[in-house]
C-alpha positions as CSV (number, residue, x, y, z in Angstrom):
1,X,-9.4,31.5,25.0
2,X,-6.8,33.2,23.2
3,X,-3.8,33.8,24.3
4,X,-3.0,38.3,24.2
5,X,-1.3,40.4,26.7
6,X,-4.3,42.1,27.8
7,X,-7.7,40.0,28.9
8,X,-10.0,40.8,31.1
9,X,-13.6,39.5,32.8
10,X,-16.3,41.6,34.1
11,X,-18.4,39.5,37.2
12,X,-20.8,40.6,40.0
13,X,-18.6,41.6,43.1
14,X,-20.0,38.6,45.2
15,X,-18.9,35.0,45.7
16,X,-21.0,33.1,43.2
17,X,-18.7,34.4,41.0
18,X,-15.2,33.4,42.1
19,X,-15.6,29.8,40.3
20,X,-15.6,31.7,37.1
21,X,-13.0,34.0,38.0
22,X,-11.0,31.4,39.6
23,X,-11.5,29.2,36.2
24,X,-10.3,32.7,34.5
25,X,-6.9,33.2,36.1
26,X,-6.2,29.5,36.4
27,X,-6.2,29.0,32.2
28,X,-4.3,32.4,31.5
29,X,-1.6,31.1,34.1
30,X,-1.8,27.8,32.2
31,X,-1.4,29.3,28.7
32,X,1.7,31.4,30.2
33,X,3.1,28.2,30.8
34,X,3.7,29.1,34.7
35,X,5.0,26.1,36.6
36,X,2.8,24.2,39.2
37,X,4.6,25.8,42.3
38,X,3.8,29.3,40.6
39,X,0.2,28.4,39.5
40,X,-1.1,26.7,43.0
41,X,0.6,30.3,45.1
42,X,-1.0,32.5,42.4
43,X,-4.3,30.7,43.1
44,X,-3.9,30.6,47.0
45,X,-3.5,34.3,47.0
46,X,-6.3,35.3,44.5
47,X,-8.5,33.3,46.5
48,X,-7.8,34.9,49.9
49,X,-7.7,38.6,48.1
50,X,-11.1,37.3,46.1
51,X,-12.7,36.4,49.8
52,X,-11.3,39.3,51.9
53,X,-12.5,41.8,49.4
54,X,-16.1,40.1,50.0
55,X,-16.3,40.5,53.6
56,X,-16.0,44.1,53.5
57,X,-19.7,44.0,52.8
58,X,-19.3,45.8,49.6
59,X,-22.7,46.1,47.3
60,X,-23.7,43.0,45.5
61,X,-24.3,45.5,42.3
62,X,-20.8,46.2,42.2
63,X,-18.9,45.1,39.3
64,X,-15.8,43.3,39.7
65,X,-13.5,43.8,36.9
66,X,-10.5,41.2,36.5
67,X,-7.5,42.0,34.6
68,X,-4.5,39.3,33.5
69,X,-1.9,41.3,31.2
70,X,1.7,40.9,31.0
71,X,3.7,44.5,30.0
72,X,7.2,44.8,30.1
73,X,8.5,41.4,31.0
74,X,5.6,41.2,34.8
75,X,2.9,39.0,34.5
76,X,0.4,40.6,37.1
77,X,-3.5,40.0,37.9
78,X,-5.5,43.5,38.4
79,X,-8.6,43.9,40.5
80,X,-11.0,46.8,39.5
81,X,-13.8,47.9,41.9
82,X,-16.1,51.2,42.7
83,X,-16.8,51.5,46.5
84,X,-15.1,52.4,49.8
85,X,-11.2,52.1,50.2
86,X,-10.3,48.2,50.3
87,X,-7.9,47.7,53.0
88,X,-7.0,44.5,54.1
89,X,-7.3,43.0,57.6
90,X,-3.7,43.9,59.7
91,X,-3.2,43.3,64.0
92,X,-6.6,42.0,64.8
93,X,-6.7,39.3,67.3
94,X,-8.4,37.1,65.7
95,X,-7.3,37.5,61.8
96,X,-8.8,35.7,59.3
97,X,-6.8,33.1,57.4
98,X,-7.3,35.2,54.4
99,X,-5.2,38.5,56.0
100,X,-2.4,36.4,56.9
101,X,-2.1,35.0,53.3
102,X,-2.1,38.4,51.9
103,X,0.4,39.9,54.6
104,X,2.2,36.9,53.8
105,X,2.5,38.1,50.5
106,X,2.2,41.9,50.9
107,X,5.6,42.4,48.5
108,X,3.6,40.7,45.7
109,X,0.8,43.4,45.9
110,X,-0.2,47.0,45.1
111,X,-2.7,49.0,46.5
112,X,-4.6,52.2,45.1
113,X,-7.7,54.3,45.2
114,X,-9.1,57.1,43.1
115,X,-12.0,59.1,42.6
116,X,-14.2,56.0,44.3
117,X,-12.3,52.8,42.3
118,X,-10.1,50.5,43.9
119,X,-7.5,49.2,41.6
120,X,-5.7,46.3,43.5
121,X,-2.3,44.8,41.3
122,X,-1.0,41.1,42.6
123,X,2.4,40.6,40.7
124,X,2.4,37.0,39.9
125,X,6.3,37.0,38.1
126,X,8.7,39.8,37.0
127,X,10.7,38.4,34.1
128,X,13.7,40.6,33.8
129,X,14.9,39.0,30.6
130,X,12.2,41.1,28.0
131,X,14.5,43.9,28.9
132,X,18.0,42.0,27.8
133,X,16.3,41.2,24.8
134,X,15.7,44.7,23.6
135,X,19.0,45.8,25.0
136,X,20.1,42.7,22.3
137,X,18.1,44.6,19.7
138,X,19.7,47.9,20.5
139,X,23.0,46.5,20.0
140,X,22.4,44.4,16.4
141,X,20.8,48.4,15.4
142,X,24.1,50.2,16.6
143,X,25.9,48.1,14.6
144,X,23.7,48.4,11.4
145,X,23.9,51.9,12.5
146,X,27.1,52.2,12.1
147,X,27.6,50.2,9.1
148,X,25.2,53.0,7.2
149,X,27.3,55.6,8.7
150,X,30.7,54.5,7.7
151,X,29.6,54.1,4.3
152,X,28.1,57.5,4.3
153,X,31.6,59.6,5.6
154,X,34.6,59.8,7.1
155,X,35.9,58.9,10.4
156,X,36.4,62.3,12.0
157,X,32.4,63.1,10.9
158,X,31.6,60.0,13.1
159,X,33.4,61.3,16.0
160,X,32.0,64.8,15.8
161,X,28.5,63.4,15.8
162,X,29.5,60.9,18.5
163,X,30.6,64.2,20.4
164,X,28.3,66.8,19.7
165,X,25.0,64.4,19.8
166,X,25.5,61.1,21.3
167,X,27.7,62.0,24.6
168,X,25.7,64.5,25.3
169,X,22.5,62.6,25.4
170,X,24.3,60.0,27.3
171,X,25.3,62.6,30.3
172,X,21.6,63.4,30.2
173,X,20.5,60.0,31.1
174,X,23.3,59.2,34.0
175,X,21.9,62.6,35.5
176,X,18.3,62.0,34.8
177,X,19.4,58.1,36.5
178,X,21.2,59.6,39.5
179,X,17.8,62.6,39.9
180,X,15.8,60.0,40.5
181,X,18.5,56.8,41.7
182,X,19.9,59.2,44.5
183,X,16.3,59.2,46.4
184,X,16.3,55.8,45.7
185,X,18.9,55.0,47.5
186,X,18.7,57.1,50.2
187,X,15.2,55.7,51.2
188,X,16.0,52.0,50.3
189,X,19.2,52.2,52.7
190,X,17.1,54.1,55.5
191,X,14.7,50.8,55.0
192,X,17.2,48.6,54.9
193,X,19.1,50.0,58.0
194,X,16.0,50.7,60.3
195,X,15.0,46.7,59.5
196,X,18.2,45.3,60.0
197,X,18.2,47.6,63.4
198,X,14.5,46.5,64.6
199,X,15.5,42.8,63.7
200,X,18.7,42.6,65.5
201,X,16.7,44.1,67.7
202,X,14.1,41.5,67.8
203,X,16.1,38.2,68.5
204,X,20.0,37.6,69.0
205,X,20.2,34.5,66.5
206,X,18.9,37.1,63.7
207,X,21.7,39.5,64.3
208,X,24.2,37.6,64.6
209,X,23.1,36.4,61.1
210,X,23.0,39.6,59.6
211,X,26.9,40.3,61.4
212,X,27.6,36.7,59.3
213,X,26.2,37.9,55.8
214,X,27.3,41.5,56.3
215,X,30.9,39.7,56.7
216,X,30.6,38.0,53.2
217,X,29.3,41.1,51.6
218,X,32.4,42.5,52.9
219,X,34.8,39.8,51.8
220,X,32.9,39.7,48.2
221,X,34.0,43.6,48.0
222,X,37.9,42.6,48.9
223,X,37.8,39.0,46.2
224,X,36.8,41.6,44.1
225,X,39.5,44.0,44.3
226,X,42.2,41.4,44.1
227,X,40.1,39.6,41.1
228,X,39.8,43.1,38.8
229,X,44.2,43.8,38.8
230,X,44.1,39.7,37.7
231,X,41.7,41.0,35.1
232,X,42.7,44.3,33.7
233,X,46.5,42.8,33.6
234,X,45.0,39.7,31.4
235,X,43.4,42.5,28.9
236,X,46.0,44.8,29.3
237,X,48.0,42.2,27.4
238,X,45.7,41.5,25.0
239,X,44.9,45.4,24.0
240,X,47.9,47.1,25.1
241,X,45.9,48.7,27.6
242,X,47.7,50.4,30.7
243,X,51.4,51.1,29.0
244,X,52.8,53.6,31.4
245,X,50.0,54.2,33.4
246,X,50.1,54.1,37.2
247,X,46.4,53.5,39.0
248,X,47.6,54.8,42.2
249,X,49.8,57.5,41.5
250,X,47.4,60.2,42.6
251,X,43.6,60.9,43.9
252,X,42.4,62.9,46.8
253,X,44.9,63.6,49.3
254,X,43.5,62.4,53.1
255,X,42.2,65.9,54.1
256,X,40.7,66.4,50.3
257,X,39.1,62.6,51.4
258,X,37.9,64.0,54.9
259,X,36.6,67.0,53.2
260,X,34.0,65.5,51.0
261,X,32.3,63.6,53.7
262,X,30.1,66.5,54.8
263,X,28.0,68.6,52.8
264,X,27.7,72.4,53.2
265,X,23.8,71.8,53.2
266,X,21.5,69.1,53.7
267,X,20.3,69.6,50.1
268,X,23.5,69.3,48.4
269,X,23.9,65.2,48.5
270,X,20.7,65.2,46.0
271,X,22.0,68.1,44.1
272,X,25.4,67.2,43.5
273,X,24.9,63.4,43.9
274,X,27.6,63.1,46.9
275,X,27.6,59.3,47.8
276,X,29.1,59.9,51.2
277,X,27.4,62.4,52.6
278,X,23.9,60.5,51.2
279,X,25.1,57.9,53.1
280,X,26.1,59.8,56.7
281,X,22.6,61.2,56.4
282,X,20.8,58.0,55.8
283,X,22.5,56.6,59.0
284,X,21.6,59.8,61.1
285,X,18.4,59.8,59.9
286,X,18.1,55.9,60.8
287,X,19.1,56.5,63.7
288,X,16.4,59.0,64.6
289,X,14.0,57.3,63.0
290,X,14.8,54.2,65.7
291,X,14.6,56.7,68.8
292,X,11.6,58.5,67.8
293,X,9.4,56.6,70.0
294,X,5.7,56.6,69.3
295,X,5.7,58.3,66.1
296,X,8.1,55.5,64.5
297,X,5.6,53.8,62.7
298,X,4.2,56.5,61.0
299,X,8.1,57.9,60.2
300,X,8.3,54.1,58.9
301,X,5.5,54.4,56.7
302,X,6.9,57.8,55.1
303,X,9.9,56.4,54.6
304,X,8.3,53.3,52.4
305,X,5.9,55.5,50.6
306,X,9.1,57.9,50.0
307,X,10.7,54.4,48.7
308,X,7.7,53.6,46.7
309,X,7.4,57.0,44.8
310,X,11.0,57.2,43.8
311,X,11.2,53.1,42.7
312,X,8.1,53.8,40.8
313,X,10.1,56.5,38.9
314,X,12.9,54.7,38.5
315,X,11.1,51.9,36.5
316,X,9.7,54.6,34.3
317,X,13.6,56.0,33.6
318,X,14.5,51.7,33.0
319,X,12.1,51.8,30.3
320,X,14.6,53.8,28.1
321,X,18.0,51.2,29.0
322,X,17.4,49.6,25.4
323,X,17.2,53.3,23.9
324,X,20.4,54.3,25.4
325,X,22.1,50.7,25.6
326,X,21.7,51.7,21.7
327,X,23.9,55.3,21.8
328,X,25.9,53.9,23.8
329,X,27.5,50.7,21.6
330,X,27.0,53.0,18.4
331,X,29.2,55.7,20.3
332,X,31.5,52.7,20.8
333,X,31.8,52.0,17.4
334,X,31.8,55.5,16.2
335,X,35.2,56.1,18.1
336,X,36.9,53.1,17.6
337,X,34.8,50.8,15.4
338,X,34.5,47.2,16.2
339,X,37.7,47.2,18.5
340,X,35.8,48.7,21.4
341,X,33.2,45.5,20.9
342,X,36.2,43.0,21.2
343,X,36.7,44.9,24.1
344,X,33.5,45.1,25.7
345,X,32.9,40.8,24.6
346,X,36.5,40.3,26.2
347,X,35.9,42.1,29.6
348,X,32.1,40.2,29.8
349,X,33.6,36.9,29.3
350,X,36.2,37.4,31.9
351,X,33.7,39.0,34.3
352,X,31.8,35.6,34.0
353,X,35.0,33.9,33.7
354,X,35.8,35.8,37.8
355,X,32.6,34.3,38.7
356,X,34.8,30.8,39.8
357,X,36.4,33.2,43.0
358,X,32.7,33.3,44.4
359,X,32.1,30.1,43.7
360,X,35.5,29.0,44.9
361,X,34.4,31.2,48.0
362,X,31.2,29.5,48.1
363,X,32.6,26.2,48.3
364,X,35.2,27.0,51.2
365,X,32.0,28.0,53.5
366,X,29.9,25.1,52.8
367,X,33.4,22.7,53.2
368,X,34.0,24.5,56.6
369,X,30.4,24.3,57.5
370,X,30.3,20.6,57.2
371,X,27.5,20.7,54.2
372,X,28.0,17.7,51.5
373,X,29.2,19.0,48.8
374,X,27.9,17.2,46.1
375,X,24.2,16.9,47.3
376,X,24.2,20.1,47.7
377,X,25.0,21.1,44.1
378,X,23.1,18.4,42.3
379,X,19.6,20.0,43.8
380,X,21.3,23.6,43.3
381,X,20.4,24.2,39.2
382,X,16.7,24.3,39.4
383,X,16.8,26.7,41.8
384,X,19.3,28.7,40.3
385,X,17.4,28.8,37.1
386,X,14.3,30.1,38.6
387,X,15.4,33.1,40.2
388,X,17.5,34.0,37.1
389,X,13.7,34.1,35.9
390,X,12.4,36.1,38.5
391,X,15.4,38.4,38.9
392,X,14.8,39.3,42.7
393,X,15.5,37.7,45.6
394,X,12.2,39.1,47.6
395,X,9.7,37.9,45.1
396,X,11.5,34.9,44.8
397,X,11.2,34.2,48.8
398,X,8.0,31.7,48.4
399,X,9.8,29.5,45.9
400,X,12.8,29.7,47.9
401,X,11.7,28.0,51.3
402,X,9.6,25.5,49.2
403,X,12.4,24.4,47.2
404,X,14.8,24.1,50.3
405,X,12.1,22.7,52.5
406,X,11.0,20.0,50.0
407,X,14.3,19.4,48.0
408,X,17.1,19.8,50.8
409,X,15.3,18.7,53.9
410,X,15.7,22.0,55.5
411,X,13.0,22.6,58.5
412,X,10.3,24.9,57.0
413,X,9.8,27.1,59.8
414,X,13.5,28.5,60.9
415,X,14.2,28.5,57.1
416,X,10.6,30.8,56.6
417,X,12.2,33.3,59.3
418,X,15.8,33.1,57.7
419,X,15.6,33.5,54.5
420,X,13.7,36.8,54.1
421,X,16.4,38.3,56.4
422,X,19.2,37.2,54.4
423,X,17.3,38.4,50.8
424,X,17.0,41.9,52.2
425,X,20.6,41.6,54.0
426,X,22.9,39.5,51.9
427,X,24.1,41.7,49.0
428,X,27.4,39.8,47.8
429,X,26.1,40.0,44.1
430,X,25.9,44.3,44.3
431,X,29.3,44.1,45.9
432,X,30.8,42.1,44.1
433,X,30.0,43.4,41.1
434,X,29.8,46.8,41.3
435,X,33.5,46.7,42.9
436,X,34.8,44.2,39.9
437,X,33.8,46.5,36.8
438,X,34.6,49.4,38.3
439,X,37.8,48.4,39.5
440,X,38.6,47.1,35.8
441,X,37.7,49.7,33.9
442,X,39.8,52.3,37.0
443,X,42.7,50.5,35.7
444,X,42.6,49.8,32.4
445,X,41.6,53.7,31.4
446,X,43.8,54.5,34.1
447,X,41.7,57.0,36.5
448,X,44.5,58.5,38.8
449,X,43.4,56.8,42.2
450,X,45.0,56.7,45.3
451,X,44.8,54.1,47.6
452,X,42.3,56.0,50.0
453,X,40.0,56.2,47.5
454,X,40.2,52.8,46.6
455,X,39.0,52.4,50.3
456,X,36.8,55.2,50.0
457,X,35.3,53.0,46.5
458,X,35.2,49.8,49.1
459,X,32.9,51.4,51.5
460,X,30.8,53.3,49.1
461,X,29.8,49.5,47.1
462,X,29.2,47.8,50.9
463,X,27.2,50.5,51.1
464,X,25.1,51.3,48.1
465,X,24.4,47.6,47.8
466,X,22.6,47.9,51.1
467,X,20.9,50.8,49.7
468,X,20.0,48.6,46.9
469,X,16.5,48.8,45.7
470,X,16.5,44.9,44.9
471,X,14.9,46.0,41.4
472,X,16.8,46.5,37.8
473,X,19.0,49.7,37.7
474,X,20.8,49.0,41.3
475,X,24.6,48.2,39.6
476,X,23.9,51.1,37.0
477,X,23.3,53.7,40.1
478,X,25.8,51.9,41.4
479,X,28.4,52.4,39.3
480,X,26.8,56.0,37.9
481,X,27.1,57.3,41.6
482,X,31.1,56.1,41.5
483,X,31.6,57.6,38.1
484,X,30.5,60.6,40.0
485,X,32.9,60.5,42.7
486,X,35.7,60.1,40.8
487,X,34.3,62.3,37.9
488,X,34.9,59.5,35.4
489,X,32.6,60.4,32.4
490,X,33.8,57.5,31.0
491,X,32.4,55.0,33.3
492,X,29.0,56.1,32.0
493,X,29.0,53.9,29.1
494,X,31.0,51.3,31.2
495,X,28.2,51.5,33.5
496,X,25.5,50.6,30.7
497,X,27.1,47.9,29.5
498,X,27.6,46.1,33.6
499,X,23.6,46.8,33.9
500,X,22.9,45.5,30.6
501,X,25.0,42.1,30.9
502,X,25.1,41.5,34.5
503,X,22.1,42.9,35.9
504,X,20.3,39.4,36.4
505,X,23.9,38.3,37.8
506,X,23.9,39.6,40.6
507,X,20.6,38.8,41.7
508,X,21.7,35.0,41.4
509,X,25.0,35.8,43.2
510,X,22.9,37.0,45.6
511,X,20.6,34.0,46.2
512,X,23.4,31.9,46.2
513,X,24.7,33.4,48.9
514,X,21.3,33.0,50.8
515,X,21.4,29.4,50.1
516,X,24.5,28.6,50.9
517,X,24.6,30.6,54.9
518,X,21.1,28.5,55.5
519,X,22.3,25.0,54.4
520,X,25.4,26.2,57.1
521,X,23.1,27.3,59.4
522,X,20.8,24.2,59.0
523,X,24.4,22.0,59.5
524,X,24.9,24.1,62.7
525,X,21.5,23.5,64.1
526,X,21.0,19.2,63.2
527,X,24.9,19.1,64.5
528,X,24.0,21.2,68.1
529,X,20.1,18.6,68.5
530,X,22.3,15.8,68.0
C-alpha cells in the first residue's frame, strides 16, 4: 500500500471484517513509523471501539467506512457509519472489557452524529512540530521579504507599510486570539478547578498532592522573576537596552489595582478581555457549580461541551500562527532590520540557557527526596523525547505510566492514579514561562510597572496556566491576555515569537515536573513499607 495522508477502507459493519481492518490500521501505523508502544495501544483501542460498535446490534448491511489520514501534524483513525447514535457503554455494573478500554482512553476520542452517520475520531499522536516547521518557513520568507523590499525603497516607506498594514493586521489577530482564548480559558480553569475540587475531595493523599504541585507551580513563577532581571541585565549589556529606564517607577496605584478586580457587568471580562475579573468569576462559578447538588453533572457536562466548542475554535485561529509568525519577523525587520533578529536569537538562547534554574530546581527536590540521581537521569531522555513529540502531557499519560512502570520500577497502579492528576494539575512549564518572557521583555522595553503589579502579573500566570487548555496557543493567550493588562501593544509580537519557540517547552517542563514529584512520591512510599 502506498503511503498518502488520506486512505481509507470500505467493509461490512460486522466482525468478519475486523481482520481486514485490523490488517489495515496495523500497516498504515507501520509505514508512519509509530513505535511498538504506540502501535500495540493504537490496536488495543481500535479493537475494543471495533467490538463495542458491534454489539450495538447495528444492521449487518451497514457499511463501515475506515479512515487513516494525518492533517496538520495528528495522525488520527476515523470511523464512518449510518444508523442510530453510537454511544459507548458508561456506569453499568457489569461493563464489558471493551467500555473500560475506551473510558480508559476517552481523551484520545471524538464523538459526533449527523443527519443518521456516526463519525467516531481516535487520535492516535498529535505532532506539534508540523507547525514549527511552517512557523520556520514564515521566518526564511520575512526575510526574503524584506530583502525585496529594501531593495525596492527607502527606510521610512518600510516603516509606513509596517504601520499602516502590518500592525494593524497584527492587533487583529491578538483580538481575534483573546475572542476566542478568553472562553477558553474561562471554561478550561472552571474544569480544572471543579476536578481539582472533586479530587481533593475524593481522597486526602490526592490533595495533598495537588497542595505539593500547586507549590512548585508557585515557586516556578518566583525562579522566574529573579531569572528574567539576570536576563534582561545580560542583554541590556549587550544592546544598550534599559539606559535610564526604571521598571518600577510607576503602574497602578493600590486602589487603581483594587479597582480593576471587578467588572461593571458580567459581560465585560469577555468584552474587554479583563484577566482578573475572568478569573474571580471562574472561581464563583466553580464554586456553584460544586454546591449545585443533583444537577452537577449535567452543569459538568456544559461546562466541557462549552470547553470543547471554544478549543475547537481555537485550533482553527492556530492554523494562521505561520501566517502571522510571518508579519510579525517581517515587521521586525522592517523597523529595525536584522538587529531586532539578533535580538529575538539572543533572548531565545538565553531563555533556553534559564532552563538550568528548573533543572537546578529539579535536582534539589529529587536530592531532598532521597531519589538517585544518576539512575534517574540516564532513563530520563527517552522519555523526554517522546512527549516533545506528542506535545501534551494528557495524551501522553499512557506512555507515561508504561515508561515509569517498566523503566523505573515504579508500582503501576498508584503511578496510573498519580500521574493523570499531576498532568492536569502541575503547570510549572506555563508559569514558568509565561512569567520569564514577559518579565524580560517588561524590562528591557521598559513598561512602567509597579511592584503591585508585578504581583498582580504573579497571580495572573499561576492562574492562567491552570486555565491552560493543555493544547498549542496556551503561552500566546497567556502572554496576549498580560499584554492586555498592561496595555503593552508591544508584547504582541513578543508574544508570537514565546509561542512559536517555546510552545513545545513547556509541555516538557511540564512532564518533568510530573516525573520528578512521582519518583519522590514513590521514594516516600518504598521508604514508609520498609
Amino acid at each position: 500500500m502506498n503511503l498518502s495522508k488520506t486512505r481509507s477502507i470500505e467493509l461490512p459493519l460486522t466482525m468478519d471484517s475486523f481482520e481486514p481492518a485490523n490488517l489495515f490500521v496495523e500497516q498504515w501505523l507501520a509505514q508512519n513509523r509509530f513505535g511498538k508502544d504506540a502501535i500495540l495501544e493504537t490496536k488495543l483501542l481500535f479493537e475494543a471501539l471495533f467490538c463495542d460498535i458491534i454489539k450495538q446490534g447495528y444492521d449487518q448491511n451497514t457499511t463501515l467506512t475506515i479512515k487513516a489520514q494525518r492533517t496538520f501534524g495528528e495522525y488520527n483513525i476515523k470511523f464512518g457509519f449510518e444508523g442510530k447514535t453510537y454511544v459507548p457503554e458508561k456506569n453499568a455494573e457489569n461493563i464489558s472489557s471493551e467500555s473500560k478500554i475506551i473510558q480508559a482512553y476517552h481523551d484520545k476520542i471524538g464523538y459526533r452524529y449527523r443527519s443518521g452517520y456516526n463519525s467516531i475520531r481516535v487520535v492516535v499522536k498529535r505532532n506539534y512540530r508540523s507547525s514549527l516547521l511552517y512557523c520556520i518557513i514564515g521566518i526564511v520568507l520575512a526575510i526574503l521579504v524584506y530583502f525585496l523590499l529594501n531593495a525596492m525603497m527607502s527606510a521610512e516607506k518600510m516603516i509606513e507599510i509596517d504601520k499602516s498594514y502590518i500592525m494593524p493586521m497584527m492587533d487583529q489577530f491578538a483580538n481575534a486570539m483573546l475572542m476566542v482564548g478568553a472562553p477558553v480559558t474561562f471554561f478550561s480553569l472552571v474544569k480544572n478547578l471543579t476536578d481539582i475540587y472533586i479530587i481533593s475531595e475524593k481522597s486526602s493523599s490526592d490533595r495533598k498532592l495537588q497542595i505539593k504541585t500547586i507549590a512548585t507551580s508557585v515557586i516556578a513563577v518566583f525562579l522566574a522573576i529573579g531569572t528574567s532581571f539576570l536576563i534582561a541585565f545580560i542583554l541590556s549589556n549587550l544592546d544598550g537596552y534599559l539606559e535610564g529606564q526604571e521598571p518600577f517607577g510607576g503602574g497602578m496605584t493600590a486602589t487603581q489595582f483594587i479597582s480593576s478586580l471587578l467588572p461593571s457587568s458580567i459581560f465585560e471580562p469577555f468584552e474587554t478581555y479583563l484577566p482578573f475579573p475572568i478569573i474571580i468569576l471562574a472561581l464563583l462559578t466553580t464554586y456553584a457549580f460544586c454546591s449545585i447538588g443533583e444537577y452537577f453533572d449535567v452543569m459538568q457536562k456544559g461546562v466541557n461541551v462549552c470547553l470543547t466548542f471554544f478549543s475547537k475554535m481555537l485550533n482553527v485561529v492556530m492554523f494562521t500562527l505561520p501566517f502571522f509568525c510571518f508579519l510579525a519577523f517581517l515587521s521586525s525587520l522592517l523597523v529595525d532590520g536584522f538587529i531586532n533578529l539578533i535580538v529575538v536569537a539572543e533572548f531565545v538562547g538565553m531563555v533556553f540557557l534559564s532552563l538550568i534554574v528548573m533543572a537546578a530546581f529539579y535536582l534539589i527536590r529529587l536530592l531532598i527526596g532521597g531519589v538517585k540521581i544518576v539512575p534517574f537521569i540516564k532513563k530520563f531522555p527517552p522519555l523526554l523525547w517522546e512527549n516533545y513529540k506528542i506535545n501534551s502531557a494528557i495524551d501522553a499519560l499512557p506512555y507515561n505510566i508504561r515508561y515509569c512502570w517498566r523503566e523505573y520500577g515504579f508500582d503501576r497502579k498508584r503511578i496510573s492514579a498519580k500521574l493523570p492528576i499531576l498532568a492536569q494539575t502541575n503547570q510549572d512549564g506555563n508559569c514558568y514561562l509565561i512569567m520569564l518572557v514577559s518579565m524580560i521583555y517588561i524590562y528591557m522595553l521598559g513598561i512602567n510597572v509597579s511592584l503591585l503589579q508585578i504581583i498582580g502579573i504573579a497571580v495572573l500566570v499561576l492562574f492562567l496556566s491552570i486555565g491552560a487548555p493543555n493544547q498549542p496557543g496556551s503561552i500566546l493567550i497567556g502572554m496576549l491576555i498580560i499584554t492586555f493588562y498592561l496595555q503593552a501593544d508591544e508584547l504582541i509580537l513578543v508574544a508570537i515569537y514565546a509561542e512559536v519557540f517555546f510552545g513545545a517547552l513547556q509541555n516538557a517542563i511540564n512532564v518533568v515536573g510530573d516525573i520528578v514529584t512521582v519518583a519522590i512520591e514513590e521514594q516516600k512510599s518504598m521508604r514508609s513499607t520498609a
